[in-house]
C-alpha positions, 0 to 999 in steps of 0.5 A, a space after each residue: 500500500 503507497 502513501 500519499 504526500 501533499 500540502 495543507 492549502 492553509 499553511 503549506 505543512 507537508 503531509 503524509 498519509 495511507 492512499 485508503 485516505 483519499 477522499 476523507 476529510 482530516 485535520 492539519 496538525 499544524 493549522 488545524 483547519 480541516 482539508 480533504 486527502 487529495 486522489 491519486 491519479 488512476 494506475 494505468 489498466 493492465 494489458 488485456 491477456 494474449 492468450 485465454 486463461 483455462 481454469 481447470 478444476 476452479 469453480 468459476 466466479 458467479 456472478 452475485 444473485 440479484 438481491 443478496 446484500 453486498 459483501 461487508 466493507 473493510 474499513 481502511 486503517 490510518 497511519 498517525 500523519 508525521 510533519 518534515 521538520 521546518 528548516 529554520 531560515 539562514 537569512 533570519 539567523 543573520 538578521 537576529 545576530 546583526 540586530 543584535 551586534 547594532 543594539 549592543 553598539 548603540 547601548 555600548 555608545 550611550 552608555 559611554 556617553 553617559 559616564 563621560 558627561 558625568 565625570 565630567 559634571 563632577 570634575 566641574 563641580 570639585 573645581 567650582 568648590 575647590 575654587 569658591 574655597 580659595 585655598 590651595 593649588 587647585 583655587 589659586 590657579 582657576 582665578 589666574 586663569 579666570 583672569 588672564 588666560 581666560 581673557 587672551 585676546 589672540 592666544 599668543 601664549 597659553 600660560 604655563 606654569 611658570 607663567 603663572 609662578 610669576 603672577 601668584 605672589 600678588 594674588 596668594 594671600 587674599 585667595 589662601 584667605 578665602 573668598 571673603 577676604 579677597 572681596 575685603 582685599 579689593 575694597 581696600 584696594 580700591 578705597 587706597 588706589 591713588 587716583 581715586 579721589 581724582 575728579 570723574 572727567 568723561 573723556 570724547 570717543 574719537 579713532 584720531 588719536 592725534 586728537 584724543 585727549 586725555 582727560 585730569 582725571 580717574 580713568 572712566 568712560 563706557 563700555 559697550 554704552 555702559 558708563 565706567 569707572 576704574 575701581 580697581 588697576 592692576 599692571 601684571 607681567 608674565 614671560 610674555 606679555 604684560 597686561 594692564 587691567 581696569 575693572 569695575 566691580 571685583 577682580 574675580 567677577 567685574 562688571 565691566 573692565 578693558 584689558 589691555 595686553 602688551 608686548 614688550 621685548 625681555 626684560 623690558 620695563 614700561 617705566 617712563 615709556 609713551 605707546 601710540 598706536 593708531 586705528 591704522 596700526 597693524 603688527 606683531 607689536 600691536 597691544 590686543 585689546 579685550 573689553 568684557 562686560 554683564 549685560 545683567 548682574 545675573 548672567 555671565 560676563 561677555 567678551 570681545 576682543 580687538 587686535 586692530 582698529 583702535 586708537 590707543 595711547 599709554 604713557 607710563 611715568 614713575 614706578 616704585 615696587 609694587 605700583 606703577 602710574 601713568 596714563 591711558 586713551 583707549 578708544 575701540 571701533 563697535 557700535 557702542 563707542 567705547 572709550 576709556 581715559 584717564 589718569 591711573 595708578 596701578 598695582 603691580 607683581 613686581 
């Protein structure tokens, strides 16, 4: 007895079975719905015999009588129906495996990410606390740069440690004594900084500086359009440039201030010296000039700075240990017209 092999025409299972089946309904073992066993194409009729078969001593097959019941029908046996094992596809086993290596590369990613920016937000933090406690190395440091290399207009020199050596012996005792004392320390200073008990003399904005004038007077004008006063001075040299500064407000957070960087030859002094530059005046000798200011005591400080273009006039007079004095016309080429004039007298670090 043959089998028959066919497809459920629900979900395309294979199918084995006993011919006795055919015909009969049955159910898919995978789908379960219910199909009909398909029929086998008829055999071919034997070839009608050459020669007369003689039956010898057989009793011929009679025909049945008319009326007698049919002879019983032996019911077919069915075989339990098997399913060829599903394959499983290449191509899904390699879509899985790179879906996989992506998601592990993309969560890889992110996850780095987020360390890195919270390491980052916690060395930011230890700085910011190390620096609000100005004790140590660490705060002493972050406000030499604050105030110098923070504001280096051209970044012609990044300072080094040695940089920074020869600026420390003016700044260490007041940040080893804390950011209160600092504060107190710049009161002091502006309240005995020769020359403020000068008159307040507006000076005029002009880019001629064979016109400027500067004015018997404390170095004032305006910034970015804002009024300006110098409350406190300082004249700081490093290796490489030296850096007369004018700020309103504290040294550590101004409100307003000009700096201006210049570059003398080494072991040059500025005393009894006269710089002029004018807004035409282009070279590696041109002092780089920084002007920054708030636009709101609650926000940061913004900065712009200028290697050209303005008018500028310094005449260093008389220099003792620790100060030096003279006068400045600083007029710069914005919108705002900023200008800043006057008589000065500066502390120093040398």
């Amino acid at each position: 007895m043959s089998d028959i092999k066919f497809s459920c025409p629900q979900c395309g299972q294979h199918i084995t079975c006993d011919e006795l089946a055919m015909g009969q309904s049955v159910a898919c073992p995978v789908c379960q719905q219910t199909i009909v066993v398909p029929q086998m194409a008829a055999a071919p009729a034997p070839p009608p015999p050459t020669q007369p078969r003689i039956t010898i001593n057989r009793t011929a097959h009679q025909p049945a009588a008319a009326g007698a019941p049919p002879p019983a029908r032996t019911m077919p046996t069915y075989r339990t129906f098997t399913t060829e094992p599903e394959k499983k596809s290449g191509v899904k086993k390699a879509i899985s495996i790179a879906v996989a290596v992506i998601a592990f590369g993309v969560g890889g990613y992110f996850g780095f990410n987020w360390v890195y920016h919270l390491q980052q937000k916690t060395n930011a933090e230890m700085n910011e606390a190390a620096k609000n406690s100005g004790g140590g190395e660490m705060g002493e440091t972050a406000a030499i740069y604050k105030t110098l290399d923070a504001t280096d207009p051209d970044k012609m020199h990044t300072p080094s440690y040695s940089d920074i050596s020869a600026i420390r012996v003016a700044h260490r005792a007041a940040a080893n004594r804390g950011p209160s004392a600092a504060a107190d320390e710049n009161d002091d200073a502006a309240a005995s900084s020769p020359g403020n008990d000068l008159p307040v003399v507006a000076p005029a904005w002009t880019l001629d500086i064979n016109s400027a004038k500067i004015p018997e007077g404390r170095a004032n004008g305006t910034i970015t359009g804002t009024p300006f006063v110098a409350q406190l001075i300082r004249f700081d040299a490093a290796p490489t440039y030296q850096v007369l500064r004018l700020t309103q407000g504290s040294l550590e957070s101004p409100d307003r201030e000009v700096l201006i960087y210049l570059h003398l030859k080494p072991g040059e002094t500025p005393a009894s010296k006269s710089l002029v530059f004018a807004s035409d005046s282009h070279g590696a000798t041109n002092p780089s000039i920084t002007k920054r200011w708030k636009t709101d005591p609650k926000y940061a400080l913004q900065s712009k700075s200028y290697t050209a273009g303005y008018a500028l006039e310094i005449e260093f007079s008389s220099m003792t240990p620790g100060s030096i004095s003279g006068k400045v016309y600083l007029a710069l080429p914005d919108a705002e017209k900023t200008v800043v004039a006057g008589i000065f007298k500066a502390q120093t670090n040398f």
